[in-house]
N, CA, C and O of each residue as an XYZ file, in Angstrom:
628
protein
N       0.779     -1.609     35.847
C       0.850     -0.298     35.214
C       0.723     -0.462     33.700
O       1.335     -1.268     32.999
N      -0.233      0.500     33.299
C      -0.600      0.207     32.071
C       0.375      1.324     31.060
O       0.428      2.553     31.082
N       1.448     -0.189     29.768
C       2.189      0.845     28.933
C       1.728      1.647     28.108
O       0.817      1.241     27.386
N       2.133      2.802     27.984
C       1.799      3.849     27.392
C       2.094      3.366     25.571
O       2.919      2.590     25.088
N       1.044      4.197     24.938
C       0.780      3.664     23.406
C       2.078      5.263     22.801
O       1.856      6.382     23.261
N       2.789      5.131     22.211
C       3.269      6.488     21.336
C       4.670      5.543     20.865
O       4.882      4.332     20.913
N       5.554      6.783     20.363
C       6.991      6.374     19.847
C       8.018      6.469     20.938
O       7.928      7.106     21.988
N       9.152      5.619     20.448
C       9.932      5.823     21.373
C      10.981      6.398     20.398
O      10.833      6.268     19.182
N      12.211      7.136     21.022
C      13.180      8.012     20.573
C      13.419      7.096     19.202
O      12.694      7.290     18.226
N      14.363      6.191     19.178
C      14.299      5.288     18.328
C      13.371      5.065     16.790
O      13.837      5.227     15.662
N      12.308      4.756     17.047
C      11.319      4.749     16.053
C      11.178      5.856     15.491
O      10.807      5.747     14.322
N      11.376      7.235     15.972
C      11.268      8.542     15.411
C      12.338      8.833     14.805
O      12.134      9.764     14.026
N      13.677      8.373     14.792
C      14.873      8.695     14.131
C      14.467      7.776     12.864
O      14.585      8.365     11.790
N      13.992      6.391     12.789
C      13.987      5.628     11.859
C      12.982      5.840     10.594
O      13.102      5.521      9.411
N      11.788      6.600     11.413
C      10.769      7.145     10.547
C      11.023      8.377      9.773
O      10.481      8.663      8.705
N      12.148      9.279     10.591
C      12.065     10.622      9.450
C      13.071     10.279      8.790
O      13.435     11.121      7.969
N      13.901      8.972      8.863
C      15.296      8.500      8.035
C      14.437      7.746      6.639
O      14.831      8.026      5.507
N      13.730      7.172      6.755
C      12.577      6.429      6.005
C      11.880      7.546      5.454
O      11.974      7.272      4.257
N      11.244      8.619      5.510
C      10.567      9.589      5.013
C      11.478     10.247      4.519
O      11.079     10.790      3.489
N      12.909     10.555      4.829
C      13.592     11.494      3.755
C      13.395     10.768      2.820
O      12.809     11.294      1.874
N      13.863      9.006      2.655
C      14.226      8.537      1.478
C      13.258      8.174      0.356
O      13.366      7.902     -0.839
N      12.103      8.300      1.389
C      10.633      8.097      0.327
C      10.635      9.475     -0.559
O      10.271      9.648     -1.722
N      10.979     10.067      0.057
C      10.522     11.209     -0.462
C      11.890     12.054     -1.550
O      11.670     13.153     -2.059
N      12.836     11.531     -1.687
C      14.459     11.755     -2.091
C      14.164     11.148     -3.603
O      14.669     11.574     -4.642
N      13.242     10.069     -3.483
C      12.839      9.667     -5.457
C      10.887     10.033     -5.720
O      10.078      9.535     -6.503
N      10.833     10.440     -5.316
C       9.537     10.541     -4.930
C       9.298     11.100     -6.396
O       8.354     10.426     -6.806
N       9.612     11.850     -7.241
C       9.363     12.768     -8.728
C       9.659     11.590     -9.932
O       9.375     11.909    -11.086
N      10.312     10.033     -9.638
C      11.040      9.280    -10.229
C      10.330      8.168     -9.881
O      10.665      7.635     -8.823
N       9.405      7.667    -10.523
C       8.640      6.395    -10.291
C       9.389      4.993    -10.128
O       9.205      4.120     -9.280
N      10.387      5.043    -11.309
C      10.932      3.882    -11.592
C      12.043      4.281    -10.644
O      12.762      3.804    -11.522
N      12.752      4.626     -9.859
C      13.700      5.199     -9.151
C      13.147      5.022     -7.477
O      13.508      4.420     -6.466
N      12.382      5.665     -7.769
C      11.460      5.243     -6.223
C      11.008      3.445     -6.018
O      11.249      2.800     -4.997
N      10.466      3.021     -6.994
C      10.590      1.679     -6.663
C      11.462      0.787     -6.535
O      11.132     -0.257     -5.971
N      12.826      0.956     -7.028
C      13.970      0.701     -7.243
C      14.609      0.859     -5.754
O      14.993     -0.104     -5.091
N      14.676      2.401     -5.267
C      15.535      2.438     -4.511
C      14.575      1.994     -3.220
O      15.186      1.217     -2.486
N      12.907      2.363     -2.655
C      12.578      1.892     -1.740
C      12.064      0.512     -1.444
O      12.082      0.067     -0.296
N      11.546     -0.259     -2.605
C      10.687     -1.144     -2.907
C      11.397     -2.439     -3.501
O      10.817     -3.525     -3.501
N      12.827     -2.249     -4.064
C      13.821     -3.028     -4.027
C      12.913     -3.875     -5.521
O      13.027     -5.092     -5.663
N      12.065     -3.032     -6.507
C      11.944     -3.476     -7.541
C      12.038     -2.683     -8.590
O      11.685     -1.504     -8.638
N      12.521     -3.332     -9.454
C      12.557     -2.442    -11.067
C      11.275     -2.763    -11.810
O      10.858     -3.904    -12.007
N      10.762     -1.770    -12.157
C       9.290     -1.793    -13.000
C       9.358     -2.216    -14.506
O      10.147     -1.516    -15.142
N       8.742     -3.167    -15.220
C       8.866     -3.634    -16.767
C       8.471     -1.767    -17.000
O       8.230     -0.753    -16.346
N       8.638     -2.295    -18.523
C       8.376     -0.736    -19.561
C       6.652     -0.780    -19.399
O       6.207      0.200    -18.803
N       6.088     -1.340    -19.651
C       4.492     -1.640    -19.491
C       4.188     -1.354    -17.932
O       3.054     -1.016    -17.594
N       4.718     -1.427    -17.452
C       4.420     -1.518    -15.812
C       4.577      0.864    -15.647
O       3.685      1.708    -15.566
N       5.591      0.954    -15.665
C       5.839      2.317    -15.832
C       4.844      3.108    -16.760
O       4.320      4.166    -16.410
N       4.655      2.571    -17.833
C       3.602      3.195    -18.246
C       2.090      2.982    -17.738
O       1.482      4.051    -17.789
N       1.256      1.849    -17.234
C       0.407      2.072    -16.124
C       0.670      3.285    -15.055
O      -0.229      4.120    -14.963
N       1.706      3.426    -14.333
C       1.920      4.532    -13.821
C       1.431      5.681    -14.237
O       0.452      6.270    -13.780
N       2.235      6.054    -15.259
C       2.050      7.533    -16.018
C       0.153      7.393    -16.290
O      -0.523      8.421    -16.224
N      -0.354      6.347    -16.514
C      -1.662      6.763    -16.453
C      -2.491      6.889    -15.655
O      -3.624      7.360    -15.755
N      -1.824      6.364    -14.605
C      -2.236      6.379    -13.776
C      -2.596      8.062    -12.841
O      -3.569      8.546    -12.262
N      -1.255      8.464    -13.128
C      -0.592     10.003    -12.410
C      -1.642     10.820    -13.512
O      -2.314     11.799    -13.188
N      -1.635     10.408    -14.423
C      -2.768     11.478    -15.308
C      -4.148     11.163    -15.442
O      -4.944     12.000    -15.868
N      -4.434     10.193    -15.158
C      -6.012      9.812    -14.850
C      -6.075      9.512    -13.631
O      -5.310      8.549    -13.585
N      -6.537      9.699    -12.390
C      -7.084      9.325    -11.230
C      -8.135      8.780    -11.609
O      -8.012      7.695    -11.040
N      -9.398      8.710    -12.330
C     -10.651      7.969    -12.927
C     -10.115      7.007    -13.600
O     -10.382      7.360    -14.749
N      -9.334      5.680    -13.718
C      -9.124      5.114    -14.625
C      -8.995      3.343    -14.146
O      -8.761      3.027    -12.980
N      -9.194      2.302    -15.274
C      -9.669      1.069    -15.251
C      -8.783      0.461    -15.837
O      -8.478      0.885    -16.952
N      -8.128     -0.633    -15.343
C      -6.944     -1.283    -15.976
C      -7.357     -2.285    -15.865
O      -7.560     -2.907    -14.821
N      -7.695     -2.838    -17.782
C      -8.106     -3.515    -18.107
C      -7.071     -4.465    -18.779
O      -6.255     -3.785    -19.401
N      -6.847     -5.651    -18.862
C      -5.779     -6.333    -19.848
C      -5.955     -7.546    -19.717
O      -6.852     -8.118    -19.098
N      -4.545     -8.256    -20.677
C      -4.564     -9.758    -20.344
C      -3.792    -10.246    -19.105
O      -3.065     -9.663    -18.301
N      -4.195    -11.490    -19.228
C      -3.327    -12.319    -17.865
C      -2.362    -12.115    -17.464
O      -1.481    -11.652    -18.189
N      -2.162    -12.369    -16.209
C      -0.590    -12.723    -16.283
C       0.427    -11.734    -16.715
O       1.556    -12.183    -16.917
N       0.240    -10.570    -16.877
C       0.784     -9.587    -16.861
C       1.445     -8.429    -16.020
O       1.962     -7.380    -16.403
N       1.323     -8.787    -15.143
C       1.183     -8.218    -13.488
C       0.308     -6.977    -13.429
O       0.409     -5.998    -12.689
N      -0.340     -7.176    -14.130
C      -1.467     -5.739    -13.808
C      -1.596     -5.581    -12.074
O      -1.114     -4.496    -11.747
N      -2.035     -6.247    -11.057
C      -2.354     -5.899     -9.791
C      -1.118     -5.675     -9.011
O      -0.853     -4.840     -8.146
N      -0.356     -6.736     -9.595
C       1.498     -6.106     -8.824
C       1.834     -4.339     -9.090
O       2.203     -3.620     -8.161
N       1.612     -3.782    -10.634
C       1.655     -2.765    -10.882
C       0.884     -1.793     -9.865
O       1.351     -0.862     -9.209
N      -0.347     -2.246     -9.918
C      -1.587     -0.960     -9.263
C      -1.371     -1.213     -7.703
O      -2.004     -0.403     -7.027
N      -0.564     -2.224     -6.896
C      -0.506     -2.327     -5.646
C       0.765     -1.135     -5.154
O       0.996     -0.496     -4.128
N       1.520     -1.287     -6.772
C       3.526     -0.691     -6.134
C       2.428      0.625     -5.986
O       2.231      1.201     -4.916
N       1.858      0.926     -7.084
C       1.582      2.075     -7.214
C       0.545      2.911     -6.211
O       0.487      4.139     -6.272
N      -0.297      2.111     -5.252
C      -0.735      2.140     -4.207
C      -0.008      2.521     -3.346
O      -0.284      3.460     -2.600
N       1.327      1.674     -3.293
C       2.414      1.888     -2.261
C       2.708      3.331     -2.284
O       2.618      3.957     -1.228
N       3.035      3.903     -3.328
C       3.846      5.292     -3.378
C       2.805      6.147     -3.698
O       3.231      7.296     -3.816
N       1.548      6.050     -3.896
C       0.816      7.334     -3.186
C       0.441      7.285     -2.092
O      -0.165      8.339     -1.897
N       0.422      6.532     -0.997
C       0.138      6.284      0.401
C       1.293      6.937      1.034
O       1.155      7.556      2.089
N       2.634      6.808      0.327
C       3.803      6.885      1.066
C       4.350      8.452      1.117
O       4.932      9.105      1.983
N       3.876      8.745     -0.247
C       4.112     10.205     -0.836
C       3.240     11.257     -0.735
O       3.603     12.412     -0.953
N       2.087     10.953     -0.413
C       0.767     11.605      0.341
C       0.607     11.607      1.160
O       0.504     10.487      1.661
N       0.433     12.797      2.073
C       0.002     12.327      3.328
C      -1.631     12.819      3.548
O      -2.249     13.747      3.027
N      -2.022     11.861      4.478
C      -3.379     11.892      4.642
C      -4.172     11.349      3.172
O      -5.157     12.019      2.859
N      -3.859     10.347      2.383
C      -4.534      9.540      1.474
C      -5.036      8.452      1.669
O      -4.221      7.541      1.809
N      -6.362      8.120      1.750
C      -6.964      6.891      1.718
C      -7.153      6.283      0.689
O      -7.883      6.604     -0.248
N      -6.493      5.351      0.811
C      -6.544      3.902     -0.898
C      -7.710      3.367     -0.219
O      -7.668      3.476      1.006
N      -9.114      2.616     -0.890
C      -9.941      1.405     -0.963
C      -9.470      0.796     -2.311
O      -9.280      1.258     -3.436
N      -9.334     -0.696     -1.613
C      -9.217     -1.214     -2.973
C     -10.462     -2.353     -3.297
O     -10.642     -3.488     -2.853
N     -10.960     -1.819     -3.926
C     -12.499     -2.917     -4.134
C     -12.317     -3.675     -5.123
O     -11.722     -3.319     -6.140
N     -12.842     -4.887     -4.924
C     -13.082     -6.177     -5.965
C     -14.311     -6.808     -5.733
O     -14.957     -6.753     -4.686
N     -14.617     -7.438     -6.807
C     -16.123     -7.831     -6.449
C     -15.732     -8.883     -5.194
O     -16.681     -8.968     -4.414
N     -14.656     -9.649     -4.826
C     -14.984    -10.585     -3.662
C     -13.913     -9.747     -2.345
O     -13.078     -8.959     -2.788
N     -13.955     -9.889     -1.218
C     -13.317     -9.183     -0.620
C     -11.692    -10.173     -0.301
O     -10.591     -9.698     -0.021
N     -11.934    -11.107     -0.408
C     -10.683    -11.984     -0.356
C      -9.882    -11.712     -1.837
O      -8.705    -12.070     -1.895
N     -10.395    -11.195     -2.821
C      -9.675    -10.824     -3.781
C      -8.743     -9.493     -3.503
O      -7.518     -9.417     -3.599
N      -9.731     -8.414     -3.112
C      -9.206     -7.470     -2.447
C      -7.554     -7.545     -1.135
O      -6.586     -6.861     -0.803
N      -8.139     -8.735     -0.869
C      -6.707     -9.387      0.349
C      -5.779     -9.905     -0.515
O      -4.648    -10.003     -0.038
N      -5.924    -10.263     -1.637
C      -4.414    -10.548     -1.980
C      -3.996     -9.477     -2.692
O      -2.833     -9.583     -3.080
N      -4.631     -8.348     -3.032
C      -4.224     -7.335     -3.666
C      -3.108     -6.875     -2.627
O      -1.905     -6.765     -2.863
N      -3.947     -6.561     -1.096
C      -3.355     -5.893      0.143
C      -2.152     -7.016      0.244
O      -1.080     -6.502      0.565
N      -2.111     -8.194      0.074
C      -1.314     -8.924      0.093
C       0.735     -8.600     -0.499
O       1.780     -8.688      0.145
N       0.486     -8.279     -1.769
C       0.938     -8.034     -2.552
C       2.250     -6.727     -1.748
O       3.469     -6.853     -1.629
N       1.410     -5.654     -1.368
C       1.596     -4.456     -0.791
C       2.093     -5.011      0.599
O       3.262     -4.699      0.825
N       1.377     -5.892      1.758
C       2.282     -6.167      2.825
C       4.018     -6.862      2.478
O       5.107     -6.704      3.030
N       3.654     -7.483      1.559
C       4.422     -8.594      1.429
C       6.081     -7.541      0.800
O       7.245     -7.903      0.975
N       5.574     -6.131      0.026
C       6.752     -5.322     -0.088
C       7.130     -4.870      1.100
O       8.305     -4.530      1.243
N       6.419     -4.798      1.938
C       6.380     -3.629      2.838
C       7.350     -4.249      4.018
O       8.147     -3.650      4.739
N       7.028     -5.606      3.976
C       7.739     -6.448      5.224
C       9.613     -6.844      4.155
O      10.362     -7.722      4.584
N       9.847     -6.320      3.338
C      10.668     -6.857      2.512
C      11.583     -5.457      2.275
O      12.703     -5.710      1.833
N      11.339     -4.217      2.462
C      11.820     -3.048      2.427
C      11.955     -2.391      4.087
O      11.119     -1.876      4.829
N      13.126     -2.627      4.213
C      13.182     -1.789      5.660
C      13.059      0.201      5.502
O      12.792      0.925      6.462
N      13.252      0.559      4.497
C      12.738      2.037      4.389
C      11.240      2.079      4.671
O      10.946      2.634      5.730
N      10.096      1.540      3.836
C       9.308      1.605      4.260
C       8.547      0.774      4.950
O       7.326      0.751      4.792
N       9.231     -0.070      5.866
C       8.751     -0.927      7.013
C       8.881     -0.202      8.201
O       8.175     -0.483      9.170
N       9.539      0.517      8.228
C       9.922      2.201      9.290
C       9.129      2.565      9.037
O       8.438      2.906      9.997
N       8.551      2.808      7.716
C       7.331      3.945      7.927
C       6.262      3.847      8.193
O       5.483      4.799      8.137
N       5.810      2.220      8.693
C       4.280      1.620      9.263
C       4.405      2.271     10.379
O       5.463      2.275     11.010
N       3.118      3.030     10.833
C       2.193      3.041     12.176
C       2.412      1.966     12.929
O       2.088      0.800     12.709
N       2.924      2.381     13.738
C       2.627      1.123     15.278
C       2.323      1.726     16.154
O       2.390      0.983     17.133
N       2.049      2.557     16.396
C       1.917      3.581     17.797
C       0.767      2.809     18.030
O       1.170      2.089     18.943
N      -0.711      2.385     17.757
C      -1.881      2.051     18.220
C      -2.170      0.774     17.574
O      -3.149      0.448     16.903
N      -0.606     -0.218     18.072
C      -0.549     -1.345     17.867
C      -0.154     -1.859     16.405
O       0.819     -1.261     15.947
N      -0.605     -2.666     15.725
C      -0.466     -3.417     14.338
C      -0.577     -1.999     13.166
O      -1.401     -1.099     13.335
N       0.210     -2.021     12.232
C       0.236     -0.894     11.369
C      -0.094     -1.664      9.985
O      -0.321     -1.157      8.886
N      -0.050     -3.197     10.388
C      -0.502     -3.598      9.253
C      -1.318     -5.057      9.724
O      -1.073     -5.970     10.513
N      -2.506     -4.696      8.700
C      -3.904     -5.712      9.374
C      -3.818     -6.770      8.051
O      -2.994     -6.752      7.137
N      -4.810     -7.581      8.239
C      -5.546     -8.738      6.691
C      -6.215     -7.535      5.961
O      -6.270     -7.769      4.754
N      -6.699     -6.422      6.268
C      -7.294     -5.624      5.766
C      -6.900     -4.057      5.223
O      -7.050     -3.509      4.131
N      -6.337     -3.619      6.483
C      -5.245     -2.420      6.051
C      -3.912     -1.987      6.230
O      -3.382     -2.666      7.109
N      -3.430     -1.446      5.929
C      -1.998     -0.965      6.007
C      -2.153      0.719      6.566
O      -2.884      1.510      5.970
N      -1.336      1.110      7.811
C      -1.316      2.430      7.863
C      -0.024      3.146      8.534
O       0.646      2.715      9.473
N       0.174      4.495      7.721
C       1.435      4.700      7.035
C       1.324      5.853      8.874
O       0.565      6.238      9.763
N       2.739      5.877      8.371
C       3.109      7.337      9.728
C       2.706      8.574      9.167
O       2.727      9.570      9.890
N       2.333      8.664      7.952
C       1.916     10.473      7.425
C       0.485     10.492      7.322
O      -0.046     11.285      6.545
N      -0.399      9.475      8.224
C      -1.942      9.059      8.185
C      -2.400      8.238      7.202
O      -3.418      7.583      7.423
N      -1.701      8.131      5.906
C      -2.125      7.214      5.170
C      -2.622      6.307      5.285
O      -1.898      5.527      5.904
N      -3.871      5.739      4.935
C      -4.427      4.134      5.074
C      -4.755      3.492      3.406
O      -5.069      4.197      2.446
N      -4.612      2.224      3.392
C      -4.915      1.702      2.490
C      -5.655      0.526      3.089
O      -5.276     -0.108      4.073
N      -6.929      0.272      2.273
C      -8.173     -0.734      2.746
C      -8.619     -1.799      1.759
O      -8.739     -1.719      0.536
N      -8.882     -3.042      2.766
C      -9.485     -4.186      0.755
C     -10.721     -3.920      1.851
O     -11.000     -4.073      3.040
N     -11.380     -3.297      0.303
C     -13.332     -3.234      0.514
C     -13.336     -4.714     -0.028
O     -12.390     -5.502     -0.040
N     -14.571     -4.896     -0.454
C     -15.613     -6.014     -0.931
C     -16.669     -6.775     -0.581
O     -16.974     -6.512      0.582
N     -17.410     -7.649     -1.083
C     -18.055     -8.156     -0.967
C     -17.774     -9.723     -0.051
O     -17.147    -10.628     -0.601
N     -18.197     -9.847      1.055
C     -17.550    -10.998      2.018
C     -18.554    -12.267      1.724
O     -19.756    -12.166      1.476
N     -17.826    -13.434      1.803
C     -19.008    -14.634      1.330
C     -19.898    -14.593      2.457
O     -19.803    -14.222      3.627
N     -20.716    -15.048      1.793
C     -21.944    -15.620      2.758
C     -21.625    -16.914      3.413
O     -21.246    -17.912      2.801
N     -21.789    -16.841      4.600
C     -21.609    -18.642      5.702
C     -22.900    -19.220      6.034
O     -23.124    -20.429      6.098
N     -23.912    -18.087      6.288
C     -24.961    -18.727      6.617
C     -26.108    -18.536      5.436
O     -27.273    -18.210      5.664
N     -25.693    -18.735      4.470
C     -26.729    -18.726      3.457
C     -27.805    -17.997      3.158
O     -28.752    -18.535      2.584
N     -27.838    -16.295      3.592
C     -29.031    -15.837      3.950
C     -28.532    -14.650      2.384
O     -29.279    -13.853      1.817
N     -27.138    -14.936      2.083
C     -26.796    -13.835      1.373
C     -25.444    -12.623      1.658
O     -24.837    -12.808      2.713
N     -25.214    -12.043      1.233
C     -23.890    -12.122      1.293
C     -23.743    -10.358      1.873
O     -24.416     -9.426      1.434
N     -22.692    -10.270      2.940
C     -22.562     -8.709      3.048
C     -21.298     -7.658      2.565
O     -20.104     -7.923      2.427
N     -21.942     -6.509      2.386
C     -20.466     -5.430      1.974
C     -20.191     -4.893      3.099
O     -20.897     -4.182      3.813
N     -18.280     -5.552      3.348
C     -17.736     -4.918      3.940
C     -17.240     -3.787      3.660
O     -16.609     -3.161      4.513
């Protein structure tokens, strides 16, 4: 007998317990990462944010070692989480670059039980090498460019 794919009682108490709390700092960037994400944001990091929230068109450019991609991943996190029905691509010119971005983002996600409740499992894995997908439809994706193996040239995934 083949098991049936959906939620069980359980998982549905844990998900709208997880969605109040996403949504309880949700107006509070540094508050929301704090209380779901179990990180405090530098002053530079918060302000990427804010430009973020006011430019949707925008390129974050800087020096090293600064956590620029830690920043743009949290911040991935909480419009996926706080939106529903938002699709993140995150493109880099190589697509394995793109995977440690997604990296970054699993690696909170398995580390926060608020929003580890809030992964999709109903149709199996809620979180892939490639995407992450949220219970309010949210998906987040690493696009890019995949190496070439057989030397003919290289394809976009």
């Amino acid at each position: 007998m083949a098991q049936k794919r959906g939620y069980k009682a359980s998982d549905i108490v844990l998900q709208n317990a997880a969605e109040a709390e996403i949504r309880r700092y949700a107006d509070s960037p540094y508050l929301w990462c704090k209380h779901v994400l179990g990180v405090e944001l530098a002053v530079h990091q918060l302000m990427y944010w804010t430009h973020f929230r006011e430019n949707p068109n925008c390129a974050l450019i800087g020096s090293r070692r600064i956590q620029k991609s830690f920043a743009a991943s949290m911040f991935f996190l909480y419009e996926a989480a706080t939106k529903p029905w938002s699709e993140i691509n995150i493109h880099a010119p190589a697509q394995e670059q793109s995977k440690r971005n997604l990296k970054y983002m699993t690696d909170r996600i398995l580390e926060s039980p608020i929003l580890g409740a809030y992964i999709d499992r109903r149709i199996g894995e809620g979180i892939g090498k490639e995407y992450i997908e949220f219970v309010n439809k949210s998906m987040i994706q690493a696009k890019g460019q995949a190496q070439s193996t057989d030397g003919l040239g290289a394809t976009h995934q």
